[in-house]
C-alpha positions, 0 to 999 in steps of 0.5 A: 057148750054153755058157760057154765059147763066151761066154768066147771071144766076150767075149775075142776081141771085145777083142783087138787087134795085140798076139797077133801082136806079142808073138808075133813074137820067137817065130818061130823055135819048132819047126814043129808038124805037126798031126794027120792027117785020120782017116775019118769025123772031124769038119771045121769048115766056116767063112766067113773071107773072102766069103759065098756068093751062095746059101745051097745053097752052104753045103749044097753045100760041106758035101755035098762034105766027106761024100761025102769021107767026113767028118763036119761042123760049120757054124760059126756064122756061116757063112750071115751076109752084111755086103756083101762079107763073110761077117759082122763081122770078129769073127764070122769070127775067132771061127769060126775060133777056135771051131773050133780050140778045139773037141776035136770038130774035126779040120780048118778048111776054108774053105767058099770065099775071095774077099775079108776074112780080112785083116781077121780077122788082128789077132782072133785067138789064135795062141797058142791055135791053136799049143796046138790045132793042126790042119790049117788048108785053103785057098787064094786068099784064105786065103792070109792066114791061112795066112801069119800062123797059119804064122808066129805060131802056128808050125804046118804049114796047107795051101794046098789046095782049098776046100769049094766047089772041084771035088774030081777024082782029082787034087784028091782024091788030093793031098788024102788023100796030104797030109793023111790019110797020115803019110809024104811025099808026094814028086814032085808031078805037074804034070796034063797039062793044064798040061804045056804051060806048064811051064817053068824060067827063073831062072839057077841049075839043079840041084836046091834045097831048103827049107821051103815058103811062099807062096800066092795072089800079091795077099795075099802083097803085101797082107801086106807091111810087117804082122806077118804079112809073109811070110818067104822067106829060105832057103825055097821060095816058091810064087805063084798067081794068077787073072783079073790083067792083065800090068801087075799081075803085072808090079806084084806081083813087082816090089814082091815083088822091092824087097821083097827076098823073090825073091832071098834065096829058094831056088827059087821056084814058080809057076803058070800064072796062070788068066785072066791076059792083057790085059783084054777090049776095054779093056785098060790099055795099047794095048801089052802084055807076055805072061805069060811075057814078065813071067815072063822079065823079073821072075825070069829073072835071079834066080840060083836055080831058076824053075818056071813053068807049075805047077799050083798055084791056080785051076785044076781039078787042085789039089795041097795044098801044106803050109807049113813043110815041106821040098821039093825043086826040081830044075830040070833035071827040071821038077818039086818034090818034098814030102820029109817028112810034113806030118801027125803 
């Protein structure tokens, strides 16, 4: 083992809240847009939530990054299993250290969510990721780190596939057109499959326009209250999420809205909500409302524009969505448009 991986070992095994505190008056630094993904550069693969069930998985997730024509790097605790988690807190925080802080490494891409990076949170140097910046690739579950790396290290991550995601044109696309060219993206096209779905609720019509934030409903709230709450104010704020029964949605944006993060938005975005509906045979209650009608009911009345119906999560066709950078709501035209680079 070299000494610097000792180094780092012996510092992080001793670190508490206080990164993510002493750093908290330093939000409002300049956003930093990491570098773009060049052909043939090396991914860092890490675990930062759950294990995977199969250790073929592993080689499976690194299969998908080659064949996108990457080269890869295992973190080192990436196969360790403790219950739920894939290892102790602190060898999935030094993973993910470890490769921000390796020259050879280009991206940190989670291998898959699940459940326990916000547990990770307290572990790590944010002001060690701001000196290394990288992209930062996810979704689900990664949405914590996404959250407090965006906000205490002040640099642009993306909400995007996983290693073990389906890699379509779609997905691929995104993928390429995000993080490997240095221009905007623009229009971000809602599949066909979700055309269906697609539709505006909210008072406020036209077009808006702010700095992109959010990520997978149940970690946004989870936040709430710690040094990593997510800040919406004067942004646009996406939310997915996945197999949740009405009540729950119903839960999340009301807490989301006394929280104050609807209102003070400037659109927000949101998905289809895989999976959602009343649990089969048993659910909560003997009566329910649909997706939609909680959709209507929690954001309907907020003066400013709401998407629904987005492809944005837990589905085949995902864009990646970049934190930190501008974006364009127009209401009247149904869709969202990414207006400046999100790589350097």
């Amino acid at each position: 083992m070299h000494t610097n991986e000792v180094s780092r070992r012996e510092f992080l095994g001793g670190m508490s809240m206080a990164p993510a505190l002493a750093l908290a008056g330093q939000r409002d630094r300049a956003v930093i847009k990491p570098p773009a993904l060049r052909p043939g550069a090396t991914i860092g693969l890490v675990a930062p939530a759950s294990p995977v069930f199969e250790p073929s998985e592993i080689r499976e997730g690194k299969a998908a990054m080659e064949a996108l024509g990457f080269r890869v790097k295992l973190a080192e605790h990436i196969g360790r299993k403790w219950g739920y988690l894939a290892g102790s807190d602190q060898e999935r925080s030094l993973d993910v250290m470890n490769m921000f802080l390796d020259p050879e490494v280009s991206a940190v891409v989670a291998l898959r969510g699940g459940y326990g990076a916000l547990r990770i949170l307290p572990f790590l140097d944010y002001e060690a990721i701001r000196n290394n910046p990288k992209i930062l690739l996810g979704y689900s579950d990664v949405t914590s780190l996404h959250l407090a790396i965006h906000k205490l290290a002040g640099i642009v991550t993306f909400h995007g596939p996983v290693a073990l995601s389906t890699f379509n044109e779609y997905s691929t696309r995104y993928f390429r057109k995000t993080l490997m060219q240095n221009q905007a993206v623009g229009v971000i096209e809602t599949p066909a499959a979700g055309l269906p779905a697609l539709q505006v609720f909210g008072k406020k019509s036209g077009r808006v326009q702010g700095a992109l934030v959010g990520g997978n409903m149940t970690l946004v709230c989870a936040g709430l209250g710690t040094p990593y709450e997510i800040e919406t104010r004067d942004r646009v704020l996406f939310l997915e999420e996945v197999g949740e029964e009405p009540y729950a949605l119903d839960r999340m944006l009301t807490q989301l809205d006394q929280a104050g993060k609807l209102r003070d938005c400037r659109a927000i975005l949101m998905d289809r909500c895989a999976k959602c509906g009343p649990a089969d045979f048993k659910p909560a209650f003997n009566n329910t409302l649909s997706v939609e009608e909680i959709i209507s009911d929690r954001l309907g009345q907020l003066d400013l524009p709401v998407l629904f119906g987005l492809s944005l999560g837990h589905v085949a066709d995902k864009p990646v969505l970049p934190l930190g950078v501008q974006v364009a709501v127009d209401a009247d035209q149904r869709c969202y448009e990414i207006l400046e680079p999100a790589v350097s």
